[in-house]
mmCIF file of the N, C-alpha and C atoms, coordinates in Angstrom:
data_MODEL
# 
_entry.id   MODEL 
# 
loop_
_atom_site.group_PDB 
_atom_site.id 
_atom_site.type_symbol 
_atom_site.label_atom_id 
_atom_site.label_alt_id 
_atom_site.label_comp_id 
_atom_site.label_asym_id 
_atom_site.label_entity_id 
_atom_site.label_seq_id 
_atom_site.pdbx_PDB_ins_code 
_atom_site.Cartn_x 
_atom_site.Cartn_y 
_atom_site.Cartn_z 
_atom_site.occupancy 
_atom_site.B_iso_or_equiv 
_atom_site.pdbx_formal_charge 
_atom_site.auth_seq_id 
_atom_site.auth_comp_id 
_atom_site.auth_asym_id 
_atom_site.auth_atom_id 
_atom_site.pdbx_PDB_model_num 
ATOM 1   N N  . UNK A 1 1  ? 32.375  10.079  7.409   1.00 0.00 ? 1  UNK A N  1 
ATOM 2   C CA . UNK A 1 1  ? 33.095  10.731  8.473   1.00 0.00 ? 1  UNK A CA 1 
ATOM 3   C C  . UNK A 1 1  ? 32.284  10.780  9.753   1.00 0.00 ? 1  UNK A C  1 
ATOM 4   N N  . UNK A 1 2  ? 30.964  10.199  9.897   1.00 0.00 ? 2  UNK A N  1 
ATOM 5   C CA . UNK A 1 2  ? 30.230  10.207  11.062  1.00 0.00 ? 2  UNK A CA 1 
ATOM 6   C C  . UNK A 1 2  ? 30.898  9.282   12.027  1.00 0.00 ? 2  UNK A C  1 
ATOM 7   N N  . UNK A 1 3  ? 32.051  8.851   12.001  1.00 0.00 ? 3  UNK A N  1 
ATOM 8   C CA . UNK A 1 3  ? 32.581  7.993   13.006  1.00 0.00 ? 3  UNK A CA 1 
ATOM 9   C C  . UNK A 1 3  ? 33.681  8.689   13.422  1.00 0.00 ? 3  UNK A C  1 
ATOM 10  N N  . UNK A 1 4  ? 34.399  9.627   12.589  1.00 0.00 ? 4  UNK A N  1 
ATOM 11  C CA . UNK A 1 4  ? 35.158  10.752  13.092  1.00 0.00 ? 4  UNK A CA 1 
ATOM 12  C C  . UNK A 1 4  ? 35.769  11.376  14.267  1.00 0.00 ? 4  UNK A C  1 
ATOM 13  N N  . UNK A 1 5  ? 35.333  11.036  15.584  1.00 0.00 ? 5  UNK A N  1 
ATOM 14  C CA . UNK A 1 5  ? 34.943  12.066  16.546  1.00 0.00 ? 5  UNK A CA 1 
ATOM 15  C C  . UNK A 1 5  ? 35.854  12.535  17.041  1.00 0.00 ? 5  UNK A C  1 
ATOM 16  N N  . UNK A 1 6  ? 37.005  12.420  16.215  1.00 0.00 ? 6  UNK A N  1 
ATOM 17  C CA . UNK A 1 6  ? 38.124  13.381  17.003  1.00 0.00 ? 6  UNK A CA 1 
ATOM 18  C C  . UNK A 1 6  ? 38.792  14.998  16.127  1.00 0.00 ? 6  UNK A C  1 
ATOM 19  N N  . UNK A 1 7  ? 37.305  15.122  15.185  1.00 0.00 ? 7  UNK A N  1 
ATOM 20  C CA . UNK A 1 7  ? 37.448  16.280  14.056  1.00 0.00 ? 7  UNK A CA 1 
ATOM 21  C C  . UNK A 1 7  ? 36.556  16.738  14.433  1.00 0.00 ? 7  UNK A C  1 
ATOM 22  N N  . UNK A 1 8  ? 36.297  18.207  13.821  1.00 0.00 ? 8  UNK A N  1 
ATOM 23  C CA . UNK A 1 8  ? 35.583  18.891  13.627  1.00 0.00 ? 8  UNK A CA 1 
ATOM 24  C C  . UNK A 1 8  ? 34.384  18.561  12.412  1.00 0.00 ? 8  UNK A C  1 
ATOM 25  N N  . UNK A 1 9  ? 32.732  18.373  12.428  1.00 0.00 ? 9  UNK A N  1 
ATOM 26  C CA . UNK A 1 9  ? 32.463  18.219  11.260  1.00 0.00 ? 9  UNK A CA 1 
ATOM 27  C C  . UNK A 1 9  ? 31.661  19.646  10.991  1.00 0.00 ? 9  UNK A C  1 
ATOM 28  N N  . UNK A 1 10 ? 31.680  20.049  9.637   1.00 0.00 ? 10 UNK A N  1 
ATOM 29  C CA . UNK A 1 10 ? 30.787  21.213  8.813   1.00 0.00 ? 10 UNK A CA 1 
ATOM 30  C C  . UNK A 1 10 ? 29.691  20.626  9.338   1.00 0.00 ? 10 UNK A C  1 
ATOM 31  N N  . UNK A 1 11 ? 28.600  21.751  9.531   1.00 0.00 ? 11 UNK A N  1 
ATOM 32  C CA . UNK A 1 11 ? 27.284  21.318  9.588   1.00 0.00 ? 11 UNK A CA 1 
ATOM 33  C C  . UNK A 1 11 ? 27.018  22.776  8.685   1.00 0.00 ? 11 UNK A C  1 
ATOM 34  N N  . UNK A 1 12 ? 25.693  22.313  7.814   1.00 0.00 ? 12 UNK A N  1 
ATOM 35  C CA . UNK A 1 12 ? 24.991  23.207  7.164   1.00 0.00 ? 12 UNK A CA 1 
ATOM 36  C C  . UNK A 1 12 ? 23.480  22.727  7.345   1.00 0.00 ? 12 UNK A C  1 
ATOM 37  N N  . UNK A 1 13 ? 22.670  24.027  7.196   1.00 0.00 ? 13 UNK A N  1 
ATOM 38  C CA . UNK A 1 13 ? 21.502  24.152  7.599   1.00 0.00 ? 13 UNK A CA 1 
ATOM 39  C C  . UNK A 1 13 ? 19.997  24.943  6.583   1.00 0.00 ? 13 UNK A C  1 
ATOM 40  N N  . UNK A 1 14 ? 18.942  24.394  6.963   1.00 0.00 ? 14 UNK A N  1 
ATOM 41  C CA . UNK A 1 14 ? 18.378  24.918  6.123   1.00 0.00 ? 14 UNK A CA 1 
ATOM 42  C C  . UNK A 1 14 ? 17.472  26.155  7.566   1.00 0.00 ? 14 UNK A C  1 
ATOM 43  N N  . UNK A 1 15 ? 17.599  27.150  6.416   1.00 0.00 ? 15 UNK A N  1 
ATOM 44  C CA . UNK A 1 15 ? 16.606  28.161  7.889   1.00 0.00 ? 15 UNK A CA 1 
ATOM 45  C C  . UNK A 1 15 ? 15.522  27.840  7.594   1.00 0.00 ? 15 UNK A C  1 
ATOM 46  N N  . UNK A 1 16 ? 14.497  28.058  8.424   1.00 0.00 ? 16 UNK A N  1 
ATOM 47  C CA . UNK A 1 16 ? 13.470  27.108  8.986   1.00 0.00 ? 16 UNK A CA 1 
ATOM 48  C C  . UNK A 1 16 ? 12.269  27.818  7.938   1.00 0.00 ? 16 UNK A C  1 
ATOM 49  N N  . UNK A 1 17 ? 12.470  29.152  7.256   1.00 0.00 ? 17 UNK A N  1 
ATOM 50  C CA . UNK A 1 17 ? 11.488  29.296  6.399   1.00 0.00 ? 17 UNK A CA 1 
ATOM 51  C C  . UNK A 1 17 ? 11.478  28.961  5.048   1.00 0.00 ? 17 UNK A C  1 
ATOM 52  N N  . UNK A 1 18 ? 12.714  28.125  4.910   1.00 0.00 ? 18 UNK A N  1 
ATOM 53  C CA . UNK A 1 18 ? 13.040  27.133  3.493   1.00 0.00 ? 18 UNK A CA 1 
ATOM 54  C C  . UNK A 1 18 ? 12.636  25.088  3.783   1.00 0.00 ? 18 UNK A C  1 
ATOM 55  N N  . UNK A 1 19 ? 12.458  25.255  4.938   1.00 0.00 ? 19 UNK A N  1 
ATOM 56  C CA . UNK A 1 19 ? 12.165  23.613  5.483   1.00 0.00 ? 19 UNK A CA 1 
ATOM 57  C C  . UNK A 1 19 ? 10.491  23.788  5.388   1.00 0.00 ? 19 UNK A C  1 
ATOM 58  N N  . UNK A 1 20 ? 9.292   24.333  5.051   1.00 0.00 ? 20 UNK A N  1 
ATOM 59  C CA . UNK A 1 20 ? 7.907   23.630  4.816   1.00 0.00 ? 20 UNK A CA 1 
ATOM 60  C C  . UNK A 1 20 ? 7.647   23.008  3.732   1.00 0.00 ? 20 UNK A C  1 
ATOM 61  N N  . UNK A 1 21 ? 8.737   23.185  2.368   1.00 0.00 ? 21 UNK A N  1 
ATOM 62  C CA . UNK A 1 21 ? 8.673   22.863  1.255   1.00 0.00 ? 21 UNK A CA 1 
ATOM 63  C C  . UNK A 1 21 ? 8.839   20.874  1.833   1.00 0.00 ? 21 UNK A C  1 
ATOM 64  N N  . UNK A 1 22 ? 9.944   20.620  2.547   1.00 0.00 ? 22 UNK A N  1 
ATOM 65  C CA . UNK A 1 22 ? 10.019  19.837  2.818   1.00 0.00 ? 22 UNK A CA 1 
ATOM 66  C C  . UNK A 1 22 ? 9.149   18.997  3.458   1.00 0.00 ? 22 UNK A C  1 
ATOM 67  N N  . UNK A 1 23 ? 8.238   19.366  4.636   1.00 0.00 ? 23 UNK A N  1 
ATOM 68  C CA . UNK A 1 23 ? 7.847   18.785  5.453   1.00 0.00 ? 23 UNK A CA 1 
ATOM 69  C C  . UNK A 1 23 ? 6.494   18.673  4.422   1.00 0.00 ? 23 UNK A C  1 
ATOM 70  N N  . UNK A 1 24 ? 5.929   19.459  3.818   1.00 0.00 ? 24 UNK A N  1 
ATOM 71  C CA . UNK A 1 24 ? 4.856   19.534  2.757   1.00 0.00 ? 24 UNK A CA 1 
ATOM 72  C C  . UNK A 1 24 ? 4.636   18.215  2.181   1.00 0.00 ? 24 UNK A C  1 
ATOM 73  N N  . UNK A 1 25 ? 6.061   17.687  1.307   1.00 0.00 ? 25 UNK A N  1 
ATOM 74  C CA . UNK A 1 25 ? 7.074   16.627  0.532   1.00 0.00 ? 25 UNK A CA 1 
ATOM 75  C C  . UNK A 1 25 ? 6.538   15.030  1.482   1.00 0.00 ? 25 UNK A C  1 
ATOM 76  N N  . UNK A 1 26 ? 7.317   15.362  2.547   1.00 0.00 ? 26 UNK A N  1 
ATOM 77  C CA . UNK A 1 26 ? 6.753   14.191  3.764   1.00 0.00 ? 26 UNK A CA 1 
ATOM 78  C C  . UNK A 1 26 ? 5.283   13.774  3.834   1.00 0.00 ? 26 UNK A C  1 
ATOM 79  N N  . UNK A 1 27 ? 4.806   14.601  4.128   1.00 0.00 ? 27 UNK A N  1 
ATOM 80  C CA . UNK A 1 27 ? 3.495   14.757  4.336   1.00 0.00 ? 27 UNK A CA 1 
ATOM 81  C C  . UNK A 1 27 ? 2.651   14.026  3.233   1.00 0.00 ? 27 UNK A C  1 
ATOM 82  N N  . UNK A 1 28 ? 2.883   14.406  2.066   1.00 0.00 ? 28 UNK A N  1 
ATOM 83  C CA . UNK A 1 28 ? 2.245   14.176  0.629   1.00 0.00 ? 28 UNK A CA 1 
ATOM 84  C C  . UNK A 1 28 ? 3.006   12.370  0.350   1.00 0.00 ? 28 UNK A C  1 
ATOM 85  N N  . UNK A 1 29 ? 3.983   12.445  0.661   1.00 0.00 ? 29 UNK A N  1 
ATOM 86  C CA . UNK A 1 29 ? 4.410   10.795  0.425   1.00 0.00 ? 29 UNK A CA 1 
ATOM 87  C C  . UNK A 1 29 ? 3.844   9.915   1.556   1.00 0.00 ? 29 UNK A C  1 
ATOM 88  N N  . UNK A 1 30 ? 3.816   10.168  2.443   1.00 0.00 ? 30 UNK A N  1 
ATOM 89  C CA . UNK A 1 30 ? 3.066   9.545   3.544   1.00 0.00 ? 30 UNK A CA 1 
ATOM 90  C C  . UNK A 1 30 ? 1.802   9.201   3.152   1.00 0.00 ? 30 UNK A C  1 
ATOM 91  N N  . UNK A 1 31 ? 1.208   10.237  3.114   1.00 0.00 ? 31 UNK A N  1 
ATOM 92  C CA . UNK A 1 31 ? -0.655  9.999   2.795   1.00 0.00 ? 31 UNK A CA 1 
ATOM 93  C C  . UNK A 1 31 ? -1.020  9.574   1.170   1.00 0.00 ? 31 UNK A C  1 
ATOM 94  N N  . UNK A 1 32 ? 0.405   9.233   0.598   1.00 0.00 ? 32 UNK A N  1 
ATOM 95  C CA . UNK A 1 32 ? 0.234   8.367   -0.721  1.00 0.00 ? 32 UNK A CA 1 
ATOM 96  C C  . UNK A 1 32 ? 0.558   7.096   -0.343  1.00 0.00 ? 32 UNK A C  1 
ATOM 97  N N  . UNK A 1 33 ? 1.469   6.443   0.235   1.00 0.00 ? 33 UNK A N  1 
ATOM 98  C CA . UNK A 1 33 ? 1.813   5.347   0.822   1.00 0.00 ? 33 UNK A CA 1 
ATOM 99  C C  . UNK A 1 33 ? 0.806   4.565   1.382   1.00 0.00 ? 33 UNK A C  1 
ATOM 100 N N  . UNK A 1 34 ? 0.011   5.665   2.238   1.00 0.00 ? 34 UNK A N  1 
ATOM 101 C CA . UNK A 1 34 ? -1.346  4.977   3.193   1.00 0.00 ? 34 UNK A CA 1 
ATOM 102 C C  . UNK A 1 34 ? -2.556  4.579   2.031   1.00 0.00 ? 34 UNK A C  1 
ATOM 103 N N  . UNK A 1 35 ? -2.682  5.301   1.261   1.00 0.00 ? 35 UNK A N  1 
ATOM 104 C CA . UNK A 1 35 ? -3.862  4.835   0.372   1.00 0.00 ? 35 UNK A CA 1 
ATOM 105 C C  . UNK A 1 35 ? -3.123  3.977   -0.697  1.00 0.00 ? 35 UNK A C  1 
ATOM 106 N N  . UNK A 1 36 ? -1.549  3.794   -0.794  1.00 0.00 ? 36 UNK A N  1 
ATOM 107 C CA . UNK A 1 36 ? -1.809  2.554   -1.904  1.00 0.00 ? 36 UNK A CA 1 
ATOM 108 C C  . UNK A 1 36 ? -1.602  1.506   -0.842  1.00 0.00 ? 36 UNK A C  1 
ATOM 109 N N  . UNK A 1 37 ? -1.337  1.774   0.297   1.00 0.00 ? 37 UNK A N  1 
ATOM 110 C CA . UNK A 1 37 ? -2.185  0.277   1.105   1.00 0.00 ? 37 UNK A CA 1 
ATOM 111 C C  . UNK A 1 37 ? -2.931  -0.259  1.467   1.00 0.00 ? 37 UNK A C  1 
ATOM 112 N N  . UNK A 1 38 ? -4.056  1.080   1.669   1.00 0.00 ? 38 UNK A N  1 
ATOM 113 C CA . UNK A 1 38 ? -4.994  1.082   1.222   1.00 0.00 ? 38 UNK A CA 1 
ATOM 114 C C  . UNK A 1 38 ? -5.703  0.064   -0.004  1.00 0.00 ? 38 UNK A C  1 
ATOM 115 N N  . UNK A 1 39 ? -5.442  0.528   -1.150  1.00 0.00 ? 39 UNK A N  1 
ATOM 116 C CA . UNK A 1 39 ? -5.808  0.017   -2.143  1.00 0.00 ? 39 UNK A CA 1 
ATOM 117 C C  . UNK A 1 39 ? -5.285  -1.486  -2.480  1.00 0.00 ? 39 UNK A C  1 
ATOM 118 N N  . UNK A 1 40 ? -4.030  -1.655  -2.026  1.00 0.00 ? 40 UNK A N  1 
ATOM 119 C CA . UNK A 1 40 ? -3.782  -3.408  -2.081  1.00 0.00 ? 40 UNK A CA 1 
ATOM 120 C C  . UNK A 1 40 ? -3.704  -4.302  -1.071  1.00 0.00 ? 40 UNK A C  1 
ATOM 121 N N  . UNK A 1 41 ? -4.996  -3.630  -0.115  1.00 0.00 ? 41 UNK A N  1 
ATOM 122 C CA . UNK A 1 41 ? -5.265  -4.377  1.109   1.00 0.00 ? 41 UNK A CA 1 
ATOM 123 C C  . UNK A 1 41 ? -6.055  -6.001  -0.023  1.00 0.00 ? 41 UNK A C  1 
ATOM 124 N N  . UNK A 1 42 ? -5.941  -7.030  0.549   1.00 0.00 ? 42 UNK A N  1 
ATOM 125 C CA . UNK A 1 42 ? -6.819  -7.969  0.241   1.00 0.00 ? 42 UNK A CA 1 
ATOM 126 C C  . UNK A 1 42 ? -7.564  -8.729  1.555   1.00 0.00 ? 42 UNK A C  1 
ATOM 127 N N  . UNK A 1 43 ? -8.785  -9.090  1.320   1.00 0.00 ? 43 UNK A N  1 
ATOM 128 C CA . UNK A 1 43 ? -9.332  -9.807  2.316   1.00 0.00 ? 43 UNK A CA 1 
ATOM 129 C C  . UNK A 1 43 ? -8.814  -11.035 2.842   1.00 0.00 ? 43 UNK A C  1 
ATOM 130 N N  . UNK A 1 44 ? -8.474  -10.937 3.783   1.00 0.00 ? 44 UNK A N  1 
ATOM 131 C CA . UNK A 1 44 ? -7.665  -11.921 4.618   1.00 0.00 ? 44 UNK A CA 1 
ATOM 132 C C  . UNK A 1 44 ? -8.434  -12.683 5.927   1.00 0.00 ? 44 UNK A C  1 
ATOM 133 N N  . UNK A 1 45 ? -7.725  -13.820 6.309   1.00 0.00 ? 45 UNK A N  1 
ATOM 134 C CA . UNK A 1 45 ? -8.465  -14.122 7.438   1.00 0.00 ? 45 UNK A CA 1 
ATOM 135 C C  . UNK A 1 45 ? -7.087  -15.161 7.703   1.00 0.00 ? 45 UNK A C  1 
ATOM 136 N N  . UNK A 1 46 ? -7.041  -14.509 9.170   1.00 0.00 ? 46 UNK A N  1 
ATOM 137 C CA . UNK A 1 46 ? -6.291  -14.754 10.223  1.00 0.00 ? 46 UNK A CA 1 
ATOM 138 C C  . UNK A 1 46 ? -6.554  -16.091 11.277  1.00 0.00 ? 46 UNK A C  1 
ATOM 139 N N  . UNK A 1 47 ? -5.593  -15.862 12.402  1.00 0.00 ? 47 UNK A N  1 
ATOM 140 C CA . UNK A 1 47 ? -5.636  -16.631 13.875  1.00 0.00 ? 47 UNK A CA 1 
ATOM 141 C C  . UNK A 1 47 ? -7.056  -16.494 14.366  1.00 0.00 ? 47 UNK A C  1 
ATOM 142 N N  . UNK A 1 48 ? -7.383  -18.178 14.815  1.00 0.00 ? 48 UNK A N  1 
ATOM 143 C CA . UNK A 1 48 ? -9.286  -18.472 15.195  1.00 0.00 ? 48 UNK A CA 1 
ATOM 144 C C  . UNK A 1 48 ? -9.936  -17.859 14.199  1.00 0.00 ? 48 UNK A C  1 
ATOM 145 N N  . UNK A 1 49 ? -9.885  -17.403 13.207  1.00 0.00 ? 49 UNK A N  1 
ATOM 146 C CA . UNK A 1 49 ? -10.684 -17.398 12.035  1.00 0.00 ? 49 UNK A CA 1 
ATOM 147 C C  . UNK A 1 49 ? -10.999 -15.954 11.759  1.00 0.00 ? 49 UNK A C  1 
ATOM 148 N N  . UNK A 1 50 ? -10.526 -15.071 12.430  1.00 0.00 ? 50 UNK A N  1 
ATOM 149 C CA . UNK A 1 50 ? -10.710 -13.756 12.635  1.00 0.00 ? 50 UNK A CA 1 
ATOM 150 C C  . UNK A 1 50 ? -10.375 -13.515 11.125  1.00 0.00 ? 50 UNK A C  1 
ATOM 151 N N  . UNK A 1 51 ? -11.911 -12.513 10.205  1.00 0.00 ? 51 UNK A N  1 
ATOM 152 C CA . UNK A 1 51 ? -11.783 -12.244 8.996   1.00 0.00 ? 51 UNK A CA 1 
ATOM 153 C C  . UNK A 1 51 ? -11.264 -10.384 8.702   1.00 0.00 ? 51 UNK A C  1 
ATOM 154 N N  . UNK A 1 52 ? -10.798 -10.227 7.858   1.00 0.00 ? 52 UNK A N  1 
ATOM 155 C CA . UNK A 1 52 ? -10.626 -8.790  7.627   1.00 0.00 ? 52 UNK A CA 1 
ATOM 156 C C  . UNK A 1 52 ? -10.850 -8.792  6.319   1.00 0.00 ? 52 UNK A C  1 
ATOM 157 N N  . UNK A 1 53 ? -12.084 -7.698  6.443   1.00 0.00 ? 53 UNK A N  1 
ATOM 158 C CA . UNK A 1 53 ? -12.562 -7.215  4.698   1.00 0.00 ? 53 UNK A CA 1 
ATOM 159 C C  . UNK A 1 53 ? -11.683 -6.237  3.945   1.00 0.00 ? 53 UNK A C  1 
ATOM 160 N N  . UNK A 1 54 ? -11.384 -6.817  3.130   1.00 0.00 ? 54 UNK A N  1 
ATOM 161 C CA . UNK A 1 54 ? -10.639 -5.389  1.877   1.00 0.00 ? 54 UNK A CA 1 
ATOM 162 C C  . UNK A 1 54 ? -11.332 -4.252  1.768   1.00 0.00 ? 54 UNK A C  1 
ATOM 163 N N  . UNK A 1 55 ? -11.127 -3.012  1.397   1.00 0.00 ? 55 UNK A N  1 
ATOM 164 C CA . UNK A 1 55 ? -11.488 -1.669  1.320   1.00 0.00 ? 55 UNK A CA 1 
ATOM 165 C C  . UNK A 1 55 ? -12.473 -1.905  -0.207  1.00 0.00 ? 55 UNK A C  1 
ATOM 166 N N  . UNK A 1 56 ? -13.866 -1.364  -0.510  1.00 0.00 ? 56 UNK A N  1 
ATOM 167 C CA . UNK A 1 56 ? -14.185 -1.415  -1.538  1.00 0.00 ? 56 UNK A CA 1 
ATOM 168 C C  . UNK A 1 56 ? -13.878 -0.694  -2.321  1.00 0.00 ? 56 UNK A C  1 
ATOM 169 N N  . UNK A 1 57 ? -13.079 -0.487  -3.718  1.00 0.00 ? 57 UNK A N  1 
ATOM 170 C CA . UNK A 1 57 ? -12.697 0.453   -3.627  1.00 0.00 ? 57 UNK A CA 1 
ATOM 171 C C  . UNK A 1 57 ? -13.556 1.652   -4.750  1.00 0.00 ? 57 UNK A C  1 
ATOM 172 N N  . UNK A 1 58 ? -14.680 1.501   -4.773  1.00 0.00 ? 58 UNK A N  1 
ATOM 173 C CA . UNK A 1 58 ? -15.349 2.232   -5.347  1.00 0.00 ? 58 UNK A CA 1 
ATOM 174 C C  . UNK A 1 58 ? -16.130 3.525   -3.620  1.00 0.00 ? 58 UNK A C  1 
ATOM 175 N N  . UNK A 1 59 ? -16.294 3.066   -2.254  1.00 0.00 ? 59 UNK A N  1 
ATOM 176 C CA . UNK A 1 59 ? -16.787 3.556   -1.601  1.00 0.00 ? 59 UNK A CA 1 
ATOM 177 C C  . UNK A 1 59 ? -15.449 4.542   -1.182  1.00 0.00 ? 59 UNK A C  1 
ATOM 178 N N  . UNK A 1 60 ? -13.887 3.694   -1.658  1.00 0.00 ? 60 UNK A N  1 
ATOM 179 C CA . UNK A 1 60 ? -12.594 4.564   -1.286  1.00 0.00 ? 60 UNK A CA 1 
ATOM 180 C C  . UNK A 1 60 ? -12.731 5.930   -2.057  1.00 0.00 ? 60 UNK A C  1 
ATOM 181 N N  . UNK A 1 61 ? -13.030 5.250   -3.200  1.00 0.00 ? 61 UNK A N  1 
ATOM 182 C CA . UNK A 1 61 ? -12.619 6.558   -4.226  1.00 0.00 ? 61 UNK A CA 1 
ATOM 183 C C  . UNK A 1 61 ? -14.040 7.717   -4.404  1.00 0.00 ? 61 UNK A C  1 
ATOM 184 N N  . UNK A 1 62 ? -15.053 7.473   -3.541  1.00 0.00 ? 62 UNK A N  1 
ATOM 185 C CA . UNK A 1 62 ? -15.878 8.040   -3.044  1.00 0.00 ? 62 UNK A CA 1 
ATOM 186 C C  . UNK A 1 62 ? -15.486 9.314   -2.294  1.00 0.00 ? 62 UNK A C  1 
ATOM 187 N N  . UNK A 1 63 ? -14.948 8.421   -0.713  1.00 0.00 ? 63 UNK A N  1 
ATOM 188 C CA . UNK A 1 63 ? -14.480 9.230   0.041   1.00 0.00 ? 63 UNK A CA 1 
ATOM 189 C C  . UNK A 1 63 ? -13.304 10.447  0.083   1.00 0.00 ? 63 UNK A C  1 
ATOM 190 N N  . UNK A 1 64 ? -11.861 9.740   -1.018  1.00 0.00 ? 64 UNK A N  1 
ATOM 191 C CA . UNK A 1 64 ? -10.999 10.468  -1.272  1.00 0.00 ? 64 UNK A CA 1 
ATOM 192 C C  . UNK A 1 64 ? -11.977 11.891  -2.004  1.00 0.00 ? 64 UNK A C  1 
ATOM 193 N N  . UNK A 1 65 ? -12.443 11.658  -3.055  1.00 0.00 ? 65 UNK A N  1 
ATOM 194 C CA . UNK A 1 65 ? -12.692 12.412  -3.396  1.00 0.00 ? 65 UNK A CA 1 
ATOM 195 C C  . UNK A 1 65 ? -13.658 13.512  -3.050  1.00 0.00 ? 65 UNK A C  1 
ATOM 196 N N  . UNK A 1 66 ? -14.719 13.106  -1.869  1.00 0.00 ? 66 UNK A N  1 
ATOM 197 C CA . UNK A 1 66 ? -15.259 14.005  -1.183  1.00 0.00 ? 66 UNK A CA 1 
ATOM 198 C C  . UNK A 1 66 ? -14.016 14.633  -0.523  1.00 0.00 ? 66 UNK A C  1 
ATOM 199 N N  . UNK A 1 67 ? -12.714 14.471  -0.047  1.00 0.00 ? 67 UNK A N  1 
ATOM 200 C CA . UNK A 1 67 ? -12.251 15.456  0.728   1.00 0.00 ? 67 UNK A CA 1 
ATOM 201 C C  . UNK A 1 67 ? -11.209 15.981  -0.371  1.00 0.00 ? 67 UNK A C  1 
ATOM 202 N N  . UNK A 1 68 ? -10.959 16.112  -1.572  1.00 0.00 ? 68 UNK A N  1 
ATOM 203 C CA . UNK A 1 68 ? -10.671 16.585  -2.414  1.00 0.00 ? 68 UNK A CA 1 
ATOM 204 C C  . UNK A 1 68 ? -9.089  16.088  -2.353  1.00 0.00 ? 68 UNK A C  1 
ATOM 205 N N  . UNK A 1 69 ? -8.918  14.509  -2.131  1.00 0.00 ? 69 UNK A N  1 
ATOM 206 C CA . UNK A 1 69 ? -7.859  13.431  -2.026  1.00 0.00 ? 69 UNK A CA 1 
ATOM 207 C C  . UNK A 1 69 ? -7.556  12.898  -3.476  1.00 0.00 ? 69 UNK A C  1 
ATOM 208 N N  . UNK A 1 70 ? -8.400  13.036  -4.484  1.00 0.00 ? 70 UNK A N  1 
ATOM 209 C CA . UNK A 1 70 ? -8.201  12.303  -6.103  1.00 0.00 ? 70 UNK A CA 1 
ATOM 210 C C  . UNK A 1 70 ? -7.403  13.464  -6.779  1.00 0.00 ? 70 UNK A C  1 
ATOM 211 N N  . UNK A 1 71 ? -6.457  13.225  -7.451  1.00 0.00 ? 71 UNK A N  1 
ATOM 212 C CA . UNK A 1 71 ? -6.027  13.726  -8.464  1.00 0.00 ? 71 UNK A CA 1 
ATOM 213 C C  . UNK A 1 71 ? -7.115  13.743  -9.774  1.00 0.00 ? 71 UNK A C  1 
ATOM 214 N N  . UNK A 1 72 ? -7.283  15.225  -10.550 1.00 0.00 ? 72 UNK A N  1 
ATOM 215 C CA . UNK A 1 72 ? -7.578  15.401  -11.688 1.00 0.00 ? 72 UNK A CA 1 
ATOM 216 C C  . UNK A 1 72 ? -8.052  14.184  -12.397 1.00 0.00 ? 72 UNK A C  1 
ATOM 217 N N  . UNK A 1 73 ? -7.165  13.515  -12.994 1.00 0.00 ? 73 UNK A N  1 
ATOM 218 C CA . UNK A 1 73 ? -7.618  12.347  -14.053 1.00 0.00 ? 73 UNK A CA 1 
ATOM 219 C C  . UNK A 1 73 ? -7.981  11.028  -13.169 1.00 0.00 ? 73 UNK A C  1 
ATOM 220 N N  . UNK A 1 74 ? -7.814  11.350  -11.576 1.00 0.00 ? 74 UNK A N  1 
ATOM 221 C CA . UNK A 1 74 ? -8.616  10.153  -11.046 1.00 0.00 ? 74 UNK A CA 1 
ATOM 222 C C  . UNK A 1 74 ? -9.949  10.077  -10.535 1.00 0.00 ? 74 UNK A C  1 
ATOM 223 N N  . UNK A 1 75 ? -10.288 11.284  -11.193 1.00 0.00 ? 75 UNK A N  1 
ATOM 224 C CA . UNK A 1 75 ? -11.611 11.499  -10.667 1.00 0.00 ? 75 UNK A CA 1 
ATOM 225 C C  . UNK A 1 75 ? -12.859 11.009  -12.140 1.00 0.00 ? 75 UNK A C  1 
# 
């Protein structure tokens, strides 16, 4: 019905102290997304020869876990 525009549409809402659960949600899928691209970066080499190193991932799982980024059994 979003093409509608000659009706009235319902709108419903969340009040804004039931929406951090959400943005929490975002947040947490995002910064999982980034480290499994993280993790299946491969070393590549590009245009004029320009090289890019893969993430090691023993110095990754270093760092995650200094900022307290590893899950339990990935530590």
């Amino acid at each position: 019905m979003a093409d509608a525009s000659d009706r009235l549409a319902n709108l419903q809402m969340l009040p804004n102290d039931l929406i951090d659960p959400l943005f929490a949600a975002t947040v947490q899928a995002t910064e999982e997304a980034v480290i499994n691209a993280m993790v299946a970066a491969e070393t590549m080499t590009g245009i004029e020869n320009h090289r890019v190193i893969a993430l090691p991932h023993d110095r990754l799982r270093e760092v995650l876990k200094k900022y307290n980024r590893l899950a339990q059994s990935d530590q």
